[in-house]
C-alpha positions as CSV (number, residue, x, y, z in Angstrom):
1,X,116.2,91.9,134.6
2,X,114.8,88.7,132.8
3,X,112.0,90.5,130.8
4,X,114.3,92.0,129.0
5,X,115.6,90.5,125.7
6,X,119.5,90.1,125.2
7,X,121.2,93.7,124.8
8,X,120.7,94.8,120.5
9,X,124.0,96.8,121.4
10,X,125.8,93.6,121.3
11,X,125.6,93.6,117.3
12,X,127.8,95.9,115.0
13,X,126.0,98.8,113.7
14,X,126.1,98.9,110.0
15,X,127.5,102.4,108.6
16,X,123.9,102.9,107.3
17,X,122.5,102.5,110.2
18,X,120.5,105.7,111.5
19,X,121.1,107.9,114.7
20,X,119.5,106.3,118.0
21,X,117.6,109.2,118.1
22,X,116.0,109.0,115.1
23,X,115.2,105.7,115.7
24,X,113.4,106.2,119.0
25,X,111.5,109.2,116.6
26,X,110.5,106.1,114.3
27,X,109.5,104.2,117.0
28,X,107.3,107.1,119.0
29,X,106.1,108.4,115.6
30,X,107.2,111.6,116.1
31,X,108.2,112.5,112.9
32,X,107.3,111.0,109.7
33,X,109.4,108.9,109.2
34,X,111.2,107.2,105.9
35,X,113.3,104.9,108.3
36,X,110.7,101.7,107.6
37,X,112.2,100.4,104.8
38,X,115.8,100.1,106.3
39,X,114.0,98.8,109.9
40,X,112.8,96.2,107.8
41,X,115.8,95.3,106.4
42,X,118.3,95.6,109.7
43,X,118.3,93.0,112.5
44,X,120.1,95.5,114.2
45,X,117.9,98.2,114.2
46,X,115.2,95.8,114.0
47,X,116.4,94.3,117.6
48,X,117.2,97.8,119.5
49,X,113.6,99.0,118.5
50,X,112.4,96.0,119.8
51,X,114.3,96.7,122.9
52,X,113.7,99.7,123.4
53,X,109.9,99.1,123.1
54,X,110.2,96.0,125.9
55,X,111.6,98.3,128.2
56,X,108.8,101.2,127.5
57,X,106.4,98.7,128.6
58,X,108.2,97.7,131.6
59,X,108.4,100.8,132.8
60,X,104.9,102.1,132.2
61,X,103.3,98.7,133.9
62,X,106.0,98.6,136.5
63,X,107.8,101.9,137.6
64,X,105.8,104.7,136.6
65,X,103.0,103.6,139.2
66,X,105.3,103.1,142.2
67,X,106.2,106.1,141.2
68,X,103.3,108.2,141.4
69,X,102.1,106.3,144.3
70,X,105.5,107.3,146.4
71,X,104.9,110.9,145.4
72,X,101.4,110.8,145.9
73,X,101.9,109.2,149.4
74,X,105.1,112.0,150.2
75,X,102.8,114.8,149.4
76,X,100.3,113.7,152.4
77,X,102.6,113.8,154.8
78,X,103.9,117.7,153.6
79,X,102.1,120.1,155.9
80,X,99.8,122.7,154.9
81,X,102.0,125.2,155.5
82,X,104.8,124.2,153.8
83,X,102.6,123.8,151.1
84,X,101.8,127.1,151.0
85,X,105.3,128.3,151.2
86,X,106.5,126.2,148.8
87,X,103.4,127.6,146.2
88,X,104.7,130.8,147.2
89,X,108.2,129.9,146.2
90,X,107.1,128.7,142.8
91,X,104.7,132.0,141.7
């Protein structure tokens, strides 16, 4: 995929590195977070959460639409009644 950059997992994580997961927290903000400091300091982690933001973007401009619009489009062509069956299945 060319709009991606070069894979971060090709450099050595340091020991003091943190989890990938708490990373992506960092990078979502969903925690605070006192993982700045060292982000600023690693290429490494610098690079994956660059990464990993590239490819967030691709898929929110490029797959999540098709996406929707293929699920959309499947659901037209479901017929009433199975809808109804299938709501009934679900309650």
């Amino acid at each position: 995929m060319p709009w991606l950059l070069p894979l971060a997992s090709d450099l050595p994580w340091a020991p003091s590195c943190p989890p990938t997961l708490k990373l992506e927290a960092h990078l979502l903000g969903i925690v605070r977070s006192n993982l700045a400091p060292h982000v600023e300091e690693c290429g490494r982690c610098r690079d994956w959460l660059t990464q990993i933001f590239c490819e967030e973007e691709v898929f929110w401009r490029l797959v999540y639409p098709v996406t929707v619009a293929a699920v959309l489009r499947a659901a037209e062509h479901i017929p009433a009644a199975d809808l109804a069956r299938r709501r009934r299945f679900l309650v």
